[in-house]
N, C-alpha and C positions, 0 to 999 in steps of 0.2 A: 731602368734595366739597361746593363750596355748592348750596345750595337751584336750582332754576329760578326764572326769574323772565318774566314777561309784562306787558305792559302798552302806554299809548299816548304817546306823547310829542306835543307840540305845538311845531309851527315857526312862531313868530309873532314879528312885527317890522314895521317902518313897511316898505314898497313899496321896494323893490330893492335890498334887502340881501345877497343870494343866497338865500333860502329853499327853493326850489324847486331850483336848483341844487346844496344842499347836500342835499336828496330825492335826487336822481336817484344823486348819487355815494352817497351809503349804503346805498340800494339796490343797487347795480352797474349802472341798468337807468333810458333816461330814459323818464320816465312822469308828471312835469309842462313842462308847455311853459314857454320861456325865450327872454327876448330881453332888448335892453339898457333898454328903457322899464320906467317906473314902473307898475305894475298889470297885467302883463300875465296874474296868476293872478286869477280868478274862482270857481274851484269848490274848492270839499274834494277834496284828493287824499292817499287814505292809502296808502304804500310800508310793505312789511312784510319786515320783515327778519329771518329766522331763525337762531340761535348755535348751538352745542352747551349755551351757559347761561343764554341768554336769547333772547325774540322782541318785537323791539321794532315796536310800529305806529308809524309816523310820519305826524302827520297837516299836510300843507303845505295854509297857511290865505293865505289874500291880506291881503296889506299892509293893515293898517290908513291911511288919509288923509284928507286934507281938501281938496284937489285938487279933483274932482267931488262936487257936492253932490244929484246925480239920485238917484232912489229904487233905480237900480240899485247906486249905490254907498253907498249906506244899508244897503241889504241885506247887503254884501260886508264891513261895520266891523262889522255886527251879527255875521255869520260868523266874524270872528276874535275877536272876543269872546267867543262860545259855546264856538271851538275851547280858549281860554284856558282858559274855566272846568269844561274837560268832561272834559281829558286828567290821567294820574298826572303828568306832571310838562312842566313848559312848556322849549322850550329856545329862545330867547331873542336872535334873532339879528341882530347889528349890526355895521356896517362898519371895520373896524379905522381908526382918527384920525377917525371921526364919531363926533356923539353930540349931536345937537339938538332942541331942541323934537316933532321927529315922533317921537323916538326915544321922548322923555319919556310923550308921549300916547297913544305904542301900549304903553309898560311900563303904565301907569294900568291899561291894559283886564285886567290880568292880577289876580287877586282875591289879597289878600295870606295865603290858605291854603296855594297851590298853594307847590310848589319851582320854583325859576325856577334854572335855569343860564344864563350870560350866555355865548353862541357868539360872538366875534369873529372875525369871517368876513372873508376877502380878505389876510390877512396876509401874501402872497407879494407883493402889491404895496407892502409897505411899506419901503423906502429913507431914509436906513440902518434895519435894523433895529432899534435901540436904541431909535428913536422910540418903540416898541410900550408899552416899559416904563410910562413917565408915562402913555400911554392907560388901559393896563388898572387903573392905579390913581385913575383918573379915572372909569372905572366903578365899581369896587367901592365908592366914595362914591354912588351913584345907590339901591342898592337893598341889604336884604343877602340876595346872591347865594349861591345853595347851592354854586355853582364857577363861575368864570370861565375857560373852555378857548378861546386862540386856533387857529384854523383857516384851514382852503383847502380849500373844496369844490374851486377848479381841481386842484389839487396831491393834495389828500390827506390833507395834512399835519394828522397830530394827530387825526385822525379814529378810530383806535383808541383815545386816551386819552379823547375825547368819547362813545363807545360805553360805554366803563369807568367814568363819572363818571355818565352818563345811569341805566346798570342799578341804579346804587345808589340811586334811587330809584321805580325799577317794583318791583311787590306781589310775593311769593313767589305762583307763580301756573303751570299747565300752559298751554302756547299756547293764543290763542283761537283761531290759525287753523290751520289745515295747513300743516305745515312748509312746504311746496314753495308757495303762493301768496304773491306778486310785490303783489298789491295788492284794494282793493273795487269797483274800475271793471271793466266791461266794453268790449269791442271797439269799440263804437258811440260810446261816452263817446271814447275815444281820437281814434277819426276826427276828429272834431267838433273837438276842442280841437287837432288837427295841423292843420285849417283855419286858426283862428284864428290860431294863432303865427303862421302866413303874412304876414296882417293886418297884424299889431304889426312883424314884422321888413321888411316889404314896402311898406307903406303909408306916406305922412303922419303929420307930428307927433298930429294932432286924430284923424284919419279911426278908426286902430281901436278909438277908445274907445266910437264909436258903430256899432261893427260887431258882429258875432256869425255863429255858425253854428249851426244846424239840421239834423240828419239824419232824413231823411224816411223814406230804405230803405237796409235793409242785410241783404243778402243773402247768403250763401254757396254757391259752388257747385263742392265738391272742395275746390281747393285757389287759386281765383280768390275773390276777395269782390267783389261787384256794390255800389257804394257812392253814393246819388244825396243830393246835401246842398243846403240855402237859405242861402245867406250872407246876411242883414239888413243893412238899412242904413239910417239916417232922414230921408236927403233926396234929391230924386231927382236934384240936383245932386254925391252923392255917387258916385250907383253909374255915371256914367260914368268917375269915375277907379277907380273897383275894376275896370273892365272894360279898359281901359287902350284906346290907340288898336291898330281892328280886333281888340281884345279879348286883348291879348299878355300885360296884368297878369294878368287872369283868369287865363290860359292858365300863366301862371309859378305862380302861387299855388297852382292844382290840381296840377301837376307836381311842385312841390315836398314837399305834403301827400301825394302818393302813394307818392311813393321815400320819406318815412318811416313810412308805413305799412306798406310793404311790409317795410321791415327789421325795422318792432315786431313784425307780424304770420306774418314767413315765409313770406308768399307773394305771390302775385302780387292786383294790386289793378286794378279797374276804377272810375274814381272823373269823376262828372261834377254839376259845382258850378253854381248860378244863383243871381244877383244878383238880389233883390227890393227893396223900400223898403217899409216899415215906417214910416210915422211915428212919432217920439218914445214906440219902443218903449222906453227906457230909463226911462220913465215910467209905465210900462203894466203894473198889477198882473198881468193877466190873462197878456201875453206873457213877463214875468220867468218866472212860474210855469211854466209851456209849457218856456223853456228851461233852468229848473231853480233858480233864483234865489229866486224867494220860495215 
C-alpha cells in the first residue's frame, strides 16, 4: 500500500480561467464565489479535500492582471504570487484554445522550483474536439510542465486523473487537517463574499470592482443566523445604483446572498445589508487592511 500523502496545491492563472470553479467541483462544495467577470476572487480560499491516500489543500488565489492598477489590485498579483511560491505544487490553470500574454505573465509569477502541472480547463467547450490536440502541444512548448491534464470543472471530466497526477507531487505526509474539514474560512468570511458575488453578477460592467462587503455582526441564535453587513462603495454617484429604484437592486442582492447562505449554512438566515460610500477605499491602506486585503 502506498505511503499517505498531504500537502497544498495552488490554483493560479491570469483572471477567469475557471479557478475557483474548479475549487468548488473538487471539493464537492461551492466555497468560492463565481461569476462570468474577470476578478471576481479577491481572498485566499483554501478547500480541503480528504482521500483514503491523500488530503489535498487547494488553495484558490485570484487571477493574476494588469487590468486595474489601484493598490487593491496590487495587493491581489502580490497574493497569487505568494500563493505560487508557498504551495508543494502549483496547478496551473488555463482556458482550453487560449494562451496569451496574460497567460505568459501569470506562468512568470510561478518560481522555476515549484512543479507546475498545466490544468486545461473548459474542454467540454471545445468543437470538434480534435482542436485540443495542437493546443496542448502548444503548451507544453511554454514551460516544462510536470503534466499537462485537460479538464471541465463544469463536467467533471478528468478530474480523477488531475487528483492522481497532482498527489504525485505532495510530501509523504499525515493530514494537516481533520479528515471531515471542508475549508480555513469561517461563517462570517462566507457571508461577506455571498454578498459580493451579488455585486459582480448583478451590477454594471465598472460598478463591482469598486464595491466590497463588510460584515459588522454575526450572530447566531439556535438555528437562525442574525447577519447585519456594509456593502462600500466610492462614489456617492454609485450607491444610487446599488440601491436600485425604491431600493429593489438592494432588495435583490440581499435576497439572493440569503437563499445561498442559508443552503451553505443549513439554516435559516436573517440578513440585512446598507450601502455606505467610502471614498477611494481601493486606495486606502488603512480600509484594505480592515477588509482583509493588505
Amino acid at each position: 500500500m502506498s505511503a499517505f500523502r498531504s500537502g497544498s496545491v495552488g490554483l493560479v492563472g491570469r483572471p477567469n480561467t475557471g479557478k475557483s470553479s474548479l475549487l468548488n467541483r473538487l471539493v464537492g462544495q461551492k466555497l468560492a464565489i463565481v461569476s462570468p467577470r474577470e476578478q471576481t476572487t479577491r481572498h485566499l480560499v483554501t478547500g480541503i479535500l480528504s482521500t483514503s491516500e491523500c488530503q489535498y489543500a487547494f488553495v484558490d488565489s485570484p487571477g493574476f492582471q494588469t487590468r486595474h492598477r489601484n493598490l487593491l489590485n496590487r495587493s491581489l498579483n502580490r497574493r497569487a504570487g505568494e500563493v505560487a511560491r508557498d504551495v508543494d505544487v502549483v496547478a496551473f490553470v488555463l482556458e482550453a484554445l487560449r494562451l496569451d500574454s496574460a497567460d505568459r505573465a501569470a506562468l512568470t509569477r510561478v518560481p522555476a522550483g515549484t512543479p507546475v502541472v498545466a490544468v486545461v480547463n473548459k474542454v467540454d467547450q471545445v468543437r470538434p474536439a480534435a482542436r485540443l490536440l495542437p493546443f496542448l502541444e502548444r503548451v507544453a512548448r511554454e514551460r516544462q510542465f510536470a503534466a499537462i491534464v485537460p479538464v471541465s470543472a463544469t463536467t467533471g471530466r478528468n478530474l480523477p486523473e488531475l487528483l492522481k497526477v497532482l498527489r504525485e507531487h505532495l510530501p509523504e505526509s499525515p493530514p494537516h487537517y481533520p479528515v471531515d474539514q471542508l475549508t480555513d474560512r469561517d461563517e462570517r468570511f462566507f457571508a461577506a463574499e455571498l454578498v459580493r458575488e451579488k455585486l459582480f453578477r448583478l451590477l454594471g460592467e465598472e460598478l463591482p470592482y469598486r464595491c466590497d462587503v463588510m460584515v459588522d455582526s454575526f450572530r447566531q441564535e439556535g438555528r437562525l443566523r442574525r447577519i447585519e453587513a456594509t456593502l462600500w462603495v466610492e462614489r456617492d454617484s454609485h450607491k444610487p445604483i446599488v440601491l436600485g429604484k425604491g431600493g429593489a437592486m438592494l432588495k435583490r442582492i440581499s435576497t439572493d446572498a440569503r437563499k445561498d447562505m442559508e443552503n451553505l449554512y443549513g439554516g435559516k438566515v436573517f440578513l440585512q445589508v446598507w450601502v455606505k460610500v467610502k471614498r477611494r477605499w481601493t486606495e486606502d491602506e488603512r480600509t484594505l487592511r480592515e477588509l482583509g486585503y493588505a
